[in-house]
C-alpha positions in Angstrom: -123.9 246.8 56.4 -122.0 244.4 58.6 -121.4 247.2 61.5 -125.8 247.6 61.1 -126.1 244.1 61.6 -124.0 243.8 64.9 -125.8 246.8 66.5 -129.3 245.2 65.4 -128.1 242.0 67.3 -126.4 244.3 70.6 -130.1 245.7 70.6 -132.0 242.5 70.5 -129.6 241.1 73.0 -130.8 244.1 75.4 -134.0 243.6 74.9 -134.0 239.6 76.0 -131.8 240.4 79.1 -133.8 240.8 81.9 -134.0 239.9 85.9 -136.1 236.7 87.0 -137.9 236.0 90.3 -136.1 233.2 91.7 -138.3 230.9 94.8 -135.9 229.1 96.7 -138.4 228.2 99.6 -135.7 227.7 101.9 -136.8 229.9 104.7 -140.3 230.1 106.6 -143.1 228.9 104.8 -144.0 231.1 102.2 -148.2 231.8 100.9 -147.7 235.3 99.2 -144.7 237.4 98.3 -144.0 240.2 95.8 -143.8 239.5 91.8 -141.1 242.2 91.4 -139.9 241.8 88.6 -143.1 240.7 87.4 -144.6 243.8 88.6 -147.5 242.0 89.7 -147.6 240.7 93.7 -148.7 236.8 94.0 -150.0 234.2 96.7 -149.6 230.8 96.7 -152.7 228.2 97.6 -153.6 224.3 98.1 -156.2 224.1 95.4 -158.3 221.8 93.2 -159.9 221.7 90.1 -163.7 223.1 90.0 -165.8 220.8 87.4 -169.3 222.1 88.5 -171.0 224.8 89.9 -173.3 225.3 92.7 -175.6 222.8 91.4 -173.5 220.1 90.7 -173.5 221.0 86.5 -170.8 220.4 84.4 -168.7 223.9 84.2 -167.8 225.0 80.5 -164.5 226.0 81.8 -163.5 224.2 84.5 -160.8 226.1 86.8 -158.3 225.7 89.8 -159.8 227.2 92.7 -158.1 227.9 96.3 -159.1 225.2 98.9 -160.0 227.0 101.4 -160.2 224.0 104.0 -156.4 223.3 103.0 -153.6 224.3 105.7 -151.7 227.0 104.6 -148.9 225.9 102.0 -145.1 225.0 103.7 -141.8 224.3 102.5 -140.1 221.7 104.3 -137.1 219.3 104.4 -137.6 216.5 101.8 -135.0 214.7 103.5 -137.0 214.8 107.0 -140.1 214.0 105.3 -138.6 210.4 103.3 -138.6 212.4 100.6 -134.9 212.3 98.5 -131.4 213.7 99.9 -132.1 217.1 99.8 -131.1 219.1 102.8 -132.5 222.7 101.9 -136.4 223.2 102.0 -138.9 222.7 99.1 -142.0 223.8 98.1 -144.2 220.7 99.7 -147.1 219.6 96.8 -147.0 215.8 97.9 -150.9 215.8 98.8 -152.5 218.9 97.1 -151.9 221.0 93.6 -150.0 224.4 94.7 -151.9 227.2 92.9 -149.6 230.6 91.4 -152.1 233.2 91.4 -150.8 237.4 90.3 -152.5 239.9 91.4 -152.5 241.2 87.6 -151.7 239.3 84.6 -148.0 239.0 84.2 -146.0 238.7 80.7 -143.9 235.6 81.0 -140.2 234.4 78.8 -139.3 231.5 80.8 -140.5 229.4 83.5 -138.3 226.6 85.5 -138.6 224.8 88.8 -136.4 221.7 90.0 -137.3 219.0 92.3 -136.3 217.2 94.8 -133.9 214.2 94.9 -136.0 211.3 95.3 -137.7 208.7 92.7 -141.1 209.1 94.4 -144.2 211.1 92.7 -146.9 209.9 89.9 -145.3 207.3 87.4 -147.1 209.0 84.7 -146.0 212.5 82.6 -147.7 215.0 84.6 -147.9 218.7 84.2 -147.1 222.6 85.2 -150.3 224.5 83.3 -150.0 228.3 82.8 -153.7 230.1 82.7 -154.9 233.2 82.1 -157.9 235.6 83.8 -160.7 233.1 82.4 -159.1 229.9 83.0 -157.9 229.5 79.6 -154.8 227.2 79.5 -151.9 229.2 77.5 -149.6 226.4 78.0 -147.8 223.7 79.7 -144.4 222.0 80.5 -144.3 218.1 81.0 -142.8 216.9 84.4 -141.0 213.8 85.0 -141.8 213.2 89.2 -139.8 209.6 89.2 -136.6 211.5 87.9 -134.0 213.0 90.6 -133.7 216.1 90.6 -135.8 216.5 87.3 -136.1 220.6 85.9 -138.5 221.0 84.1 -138.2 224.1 81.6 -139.7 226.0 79.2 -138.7 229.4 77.1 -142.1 230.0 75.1 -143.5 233.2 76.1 -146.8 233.1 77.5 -148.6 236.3 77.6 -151.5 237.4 80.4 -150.8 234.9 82.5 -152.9 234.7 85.8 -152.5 231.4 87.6 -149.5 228.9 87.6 -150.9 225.2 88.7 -147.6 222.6 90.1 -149.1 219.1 89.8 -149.0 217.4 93.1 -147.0 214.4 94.4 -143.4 215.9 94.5 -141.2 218.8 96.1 -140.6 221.5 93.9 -137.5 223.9 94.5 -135.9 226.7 93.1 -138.8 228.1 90.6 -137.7 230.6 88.5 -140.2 233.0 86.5 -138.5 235.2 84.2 -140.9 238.1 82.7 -140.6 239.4 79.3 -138.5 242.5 79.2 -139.6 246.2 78.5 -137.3 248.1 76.2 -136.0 251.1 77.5 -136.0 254.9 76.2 -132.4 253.9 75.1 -132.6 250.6 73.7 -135.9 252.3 71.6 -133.9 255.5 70.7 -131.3 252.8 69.7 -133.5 251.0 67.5 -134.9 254.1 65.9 -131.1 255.5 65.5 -130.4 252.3 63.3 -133.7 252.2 61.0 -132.4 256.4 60.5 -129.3 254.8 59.4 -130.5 251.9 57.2 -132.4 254.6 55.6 -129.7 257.1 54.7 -127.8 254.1 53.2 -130.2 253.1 50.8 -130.6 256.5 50.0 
């Protein structure tokens, strides 16, 4: 049974392992880019938070929408900018919310993004909000702006998500989005090679 075990864990194991999209924003400014491995392309927006529609009513479901008066989002120097000791570029959100938005709804493990080395940013626990195609918020990791160098993390898997929101009033860097896997033929025929064998023991 022991030699079962092991193989059931080898085969979990494969199926956590997977590749994440890493944003270092340390070259040109960057507004869109490709989700692989998300398998869903993205772009990335100044935005705010909709509250009513056309005629000024309250909205059932209030949403992030893309400013569309707002310059195009930059990464800069936080160091040229006052902004900590950092001396690669970050994702600038000092003035504005920066708005994730897939193409398609992408299946998400683990989310991270780090920022910059300063103590500047809201005093109070702000947040990075996942949503999904109707503005329904799936979830969302507390961030600490008055920390150096704070991460903040999460590992809960979020499923459909549509639009990532990063609070404003910091530099983020190094953003990290790691999907949730797809088994493979093997790692299925695997699985179904072990129940087979579970079976003919307890027979």
């Amino acid at each position: 049974m022991k030699k079962y075990l092991i193989a059931a864990a080898l085969l979990l194991a494969s199926l956590t392992s997977s590749h994440a999209l890493l944003l270092s924003f340390d070259s040109a400014p960057l507004t869109s880019g490709t989700g692989d491995p998300l398998g869903s392309n993205f772009t990335l927006d100044y935005a705010y938070l909709e509250t009513v529609d056309g005629l000024g009513d309250p909205l059932t479901n209030p949403s992030w929408t893309v400013d569309g008066t707002a310059p195009a989002v930059s990464a800069s120097s936080p160091s040229l900018a006052g902004w900590g000791a950092s001396t690669s570029d970050a994702l600038d959100v000092r003035d504005q919310p920066v708005l994730f938005t897939f193409d398609t709804p992408v299946d998400i493990a683990g989310f991270s993004a780090v920022l910059d080395d300063s103590t500047f940013g809201n005093l109070s626990v702000e947040q990075i909000q996942f949503f999904d195609s109707s503005d329904v918020l799936l979830g969302s990791i507390n961030v600490t702006q008055s920390t150096p160098g704070f991460t903040a993390s999460s590992s809960a898997i979020l499923t459909g998500v549509k639009k990532i929101v990063l609070p404003t009033a910091a530099f983020y860097d190094n953003v990290n989005i790691t999907p949730v896997p797809e088994p493979s033929l093997t790692v299925l025929g695997g699985v179904a090679a072990l129940g087979l064998a579970l079976r003919r023991r307890r027979a």
